[in-house]
C-alpha positions, 0 to 999 in steps of 0.5 A: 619358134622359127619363123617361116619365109616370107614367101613359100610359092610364087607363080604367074597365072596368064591367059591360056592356063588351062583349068583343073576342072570340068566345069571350069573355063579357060581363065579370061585375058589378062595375068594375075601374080599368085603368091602362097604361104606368105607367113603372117606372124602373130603377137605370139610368134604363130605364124597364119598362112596367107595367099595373095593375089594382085596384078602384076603391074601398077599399084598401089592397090586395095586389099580385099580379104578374108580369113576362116578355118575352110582352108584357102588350099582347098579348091571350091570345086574340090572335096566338101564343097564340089557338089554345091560347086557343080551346082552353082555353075550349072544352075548359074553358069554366069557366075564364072563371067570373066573367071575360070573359076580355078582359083575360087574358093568356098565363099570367098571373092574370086581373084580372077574377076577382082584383081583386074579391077584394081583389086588385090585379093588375101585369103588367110588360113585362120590359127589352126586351120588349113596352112596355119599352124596353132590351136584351132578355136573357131570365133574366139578372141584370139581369132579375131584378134588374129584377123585385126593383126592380119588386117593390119599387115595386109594394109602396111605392104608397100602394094596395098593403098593402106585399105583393106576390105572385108567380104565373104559369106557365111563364116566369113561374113560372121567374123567381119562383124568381130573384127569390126568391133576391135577397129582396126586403124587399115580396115576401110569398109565390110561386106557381111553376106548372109552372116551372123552377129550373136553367137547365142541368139542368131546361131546355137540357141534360138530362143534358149533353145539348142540349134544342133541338127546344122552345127552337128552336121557343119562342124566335123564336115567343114572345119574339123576336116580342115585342121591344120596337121592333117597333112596326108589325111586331109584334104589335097590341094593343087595349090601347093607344092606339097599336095597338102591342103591342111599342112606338111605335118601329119599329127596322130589324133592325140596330138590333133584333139589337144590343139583343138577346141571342142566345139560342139561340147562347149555350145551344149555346156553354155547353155545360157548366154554367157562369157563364152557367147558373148566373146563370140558375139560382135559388139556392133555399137563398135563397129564405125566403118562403112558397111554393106550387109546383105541379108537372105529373106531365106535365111531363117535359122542362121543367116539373117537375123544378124545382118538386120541387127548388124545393120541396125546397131552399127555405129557406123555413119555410112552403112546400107542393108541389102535384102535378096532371096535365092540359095544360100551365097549364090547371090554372092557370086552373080553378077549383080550381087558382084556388081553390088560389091564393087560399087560399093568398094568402089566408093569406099577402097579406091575412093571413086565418085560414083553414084552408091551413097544415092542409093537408099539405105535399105533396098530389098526383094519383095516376094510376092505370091503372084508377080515374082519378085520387085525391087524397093528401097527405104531410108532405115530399118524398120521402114519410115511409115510401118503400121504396126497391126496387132492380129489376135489368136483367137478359138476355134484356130482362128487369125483376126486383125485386131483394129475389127473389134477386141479379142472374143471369149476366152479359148484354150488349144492344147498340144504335146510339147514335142508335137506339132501344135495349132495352127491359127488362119486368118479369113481371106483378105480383103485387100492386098497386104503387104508386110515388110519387117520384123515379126513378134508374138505376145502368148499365153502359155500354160504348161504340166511341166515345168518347161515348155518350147514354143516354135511359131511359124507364119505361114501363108495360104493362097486362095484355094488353100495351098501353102505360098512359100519361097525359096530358102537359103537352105531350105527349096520350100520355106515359110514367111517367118520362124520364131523360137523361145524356151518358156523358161527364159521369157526374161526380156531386158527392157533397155534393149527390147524394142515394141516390135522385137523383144530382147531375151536375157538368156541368162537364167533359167524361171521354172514354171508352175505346172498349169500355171499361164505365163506371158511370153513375147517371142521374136520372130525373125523379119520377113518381106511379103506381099499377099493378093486380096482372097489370101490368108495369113497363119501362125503355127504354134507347136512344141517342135520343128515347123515340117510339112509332108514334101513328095520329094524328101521327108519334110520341109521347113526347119532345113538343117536347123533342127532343135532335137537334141534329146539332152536339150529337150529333156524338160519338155518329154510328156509335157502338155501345152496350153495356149490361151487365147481371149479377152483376159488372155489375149495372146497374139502376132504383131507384123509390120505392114507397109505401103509399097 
């Protein structure tokens, strides 16, 4: 195979370029050199495509990176991302502060506000994808492996420090927890922003249940559009000299689908946590290098759960969690949320002194109903000093703490398995509560099937009766908490299960006696809210989608993560639902509350 030159474009980007888009600006003062295609040869002799950008003068510097299948030639203002572009500069134009936004990339860092802090920016094109040649198999092992060995080529130029960093959104935030897990010897430090750690768990099945409504939508639309071998067919770049954002070969759609893995087929074939999963998955007691994971309240369905756990798992001695709100990667790029990574990298890439290990390991956003949004810390996770409150489901629908007297006589609510369920109501607080942490929900649950899914929701209901909910990552309306689980795979491993937060094996299926109860634990995904005395509290338990009538669209609440997929739900067709509540049976939520 021959190999590629080292540089394939250089240029020089100063002060006065003008910017290829409307919503751009003129790039600030200062010049940063641009070098494309540096060919990154793999142990197989594949050679990944990397673009660097660093000043012109001085060094040696710190490496900020990132490698994934968006293409690092596609603009973020152009093609399938020029719509949530225009969006996020216009509802927050403070994001392009001291940039022109014409070298930005889909939840990547943006070199023009980094590289004069010091900072030098690799975006790679991961195997298969954009520039890189190869069989594009998004979040293997041998991706991963890929980003280890192109950590260490970034960390053994002459002008890098010998530190390379690791930050992004999303996809890029999901495969820093991977390659954190094989240690690579010049990764310094992570930012995992709104990710992923478990393939299986945080990502295509929730609960044993198929997540396809996003993965259907995403894959074909952001990554397969992006394959490299495109070429005239795919997406343009002004960044190179060809035009071509996904390579100068245009392969025909046989030759396209052989050097593709079929991922959509192969998460419908898995449908149990297996090898395939799990060489997806982080090994998080691995991970040792300082990390700062940042979590969205919002992100319910994908970006959440796995910065918790990450945060929680991690063997790393230095490590922090922090917890926003707001639209999913826009925190990435406000000048806060920018603030936050450059104290942080400050710290851990250049080795300054500064104040970042003064701050709590746990800091977070408290929703509240009434008084916006506060700011409030804690030193781990779950937080010192959480009271665990057990809240009964009792008839007819009703919530009830369960320090007021143990759980009345026995009730039954039934409802179609694809249906919308019951919802359970608490009376009207007392006082005010507050609830911080991971939520789970101990059912009863009796079937004429088979199987059956439950799909929990905790709600809130103000005083006169309307719904307190908040901005989601993905969603402009979403509850306090969802939690999934296929009645068939209640399995829990005891050594990994925790008191607030079971842990499914999801590893083989146990068909239901039809009308026989079952008790099952089902994992809520953590939640930050704080309720005035006179609200109330509620569990929706159903057989489908959490979704309320919305004047502006046909429902809100599940976002894009919908689980309908018919082959998938094929058990639960004109299957009844009992959920049993009372003193033999007593089902019930457990939440965390706290004092702030």
């Amino acid at each position: 195979m021959s190999r590629a030159p080292e540089v394939a474009a250089r240029e020089v980007v100063t002060a006065g370029q003008r910017a290829r888009t409307k919503t751009t600006k003129e790039p600030a003062a200062g010049a940063l050199g641009v070098e494309r295609d540096h060919a990154v040869v793999m142990d197989d002799g594949v050679a990944l495509r990397a673009d660097v950008f660093r000043p012109l003068e001085g060094g040696p510097w710190p490496v900020i990176m990132s490698l994934g299948p968006y293409g690092k030639g596609l603009p973020f203002f152009e093609g399938v991302f020029a719509e949530r572009y225009e969006r996020l500069v216009t509802e927050r134009p403070e994001v392009l502060d001291g940039s022109s936004g014409s070298h930005l990339c889909w939840e990547t860092v943006d070199p023009e506000q980094w590289v004069p802090l010091g900072y030098a920016v690799v975006r790679v094109d991961s195997r298969g994808a954009g520039r890189s040649a190869g069989r594009l198999d998004i979040l293997s092992s041998r991706e991963v492996r890929d980003y280890s060995l192109a950590i260490e080529w970034a960390g053994t130029r002459p002008w890098c420090n010998g530190r390379v960093g690791l930050a992004g959104v999303s996809y890029y935030a999901i495969n820093q927890w991977l390659v954190a897990s094989l240690r690579p010897p010049h990764l310094a430090a992570i930012i995992p922003w709104e990710g992923a750690a478990d393939h299986y768990r945080d990502m295509t099945h929730h609960g044993g249940i198929l997540s396809n409504g996003f993965f259907d939508g995403w894959y074909p639309r952001q990554v397969r559009s992006m394959q490299h071998g495109l070429g005239a067919r795919g997406p343009k770049s002004p960044w190179v000299p060809d035009g071509l954002a996904s390579g100068p070969e245009t392969l025909d759609e046989g030759d396209l689908h052989r050097l593709r893995a079929d991922y959509l087929a192969e998460i419908r074939s898995h449908a149990f946590d297996d090898a395939w999963h799990q060489e997806r998955s982080a090994s998080l007691e691995r991970i040792d290098v300082p990390l700062l994971s940042a979590a969205n309240w919002g992100g319910l369905g994908l970006h959440s759960r796995g910065n918790f756990e990450g945060f929680a798992q991690a063997a790393s001695a230095a490590k922090w969690l922090d917890v926003h709100t707001g639209r999913h990667e826009e925190a990435f790029y406000t000048p806060a949320g920018r603030e936050l990574q450059r104290l942080f990298f400050d710290r851990f890439l250049l080795g300054r002194t500064n104040d970042w290990e003064r701050r709590d390991p746990v800091s977070f956003v408290v929703r509240d109903a009434e008084r916006g949004e506060l700011r409030a810390g804690g030193a781990a996770w779950p937080l010192p000093g959480t009271r665990w409150e057990r809240w009964w489901l009792e008839g007819p629908r009703r919530l009830r703490r369960a320090g007021d007297g143990p759980p009345a006589d026995s009730g039954r609510v039934s409802f179609s398995a694809g249906g919308e369920g019951a919802t359970f109501v608490s009376d009207p607080l007392d006082a005010p509560l507050t609830i911080v942490g991971p939520v789970s929900a101990s059912l009863h649950a009796a079937s004429s099937g088979t199987d059956a899914d439950l799909f929990c929701t905790l709600r809130a209901l103000r005083p006169d009766g309307s719904e307190v909910d908040f901005r989601g990552a993905n969603d402009p309306r979403a509850p306090l908490s969802q939690g999934w689980l296929r009645l068939s795979q209640r399995e829990q491993d005891p050594r990994r299960s925790l008191p607030w937060r079971p842990w499914h094996t999801h590893r083989t299926r146990m068909p239901l006696r039809p009308r026989a109860a079952y008790e099952a634990e089902v994992e809520l995904w953590p939640t930050c809210v704080r309720l005035g005395a006179g609200c109330r509290l509620a569990l929706s338990v159903g057989g489908s989608d959490f979704g309320r009538p919305d004047a502006v669209g046909p429902f809100y609440g599940s976002g894009p993560f919908r689980h309908d997929d018919p082959d998938d739900r094929a058990e639960t067709s004109g299957v009844t639902v009992d959920l049993l509540t009372g003193a033999r049976v007593p089902s019930s939520v457990l939440l965390p509350v706290v004092d702030l």
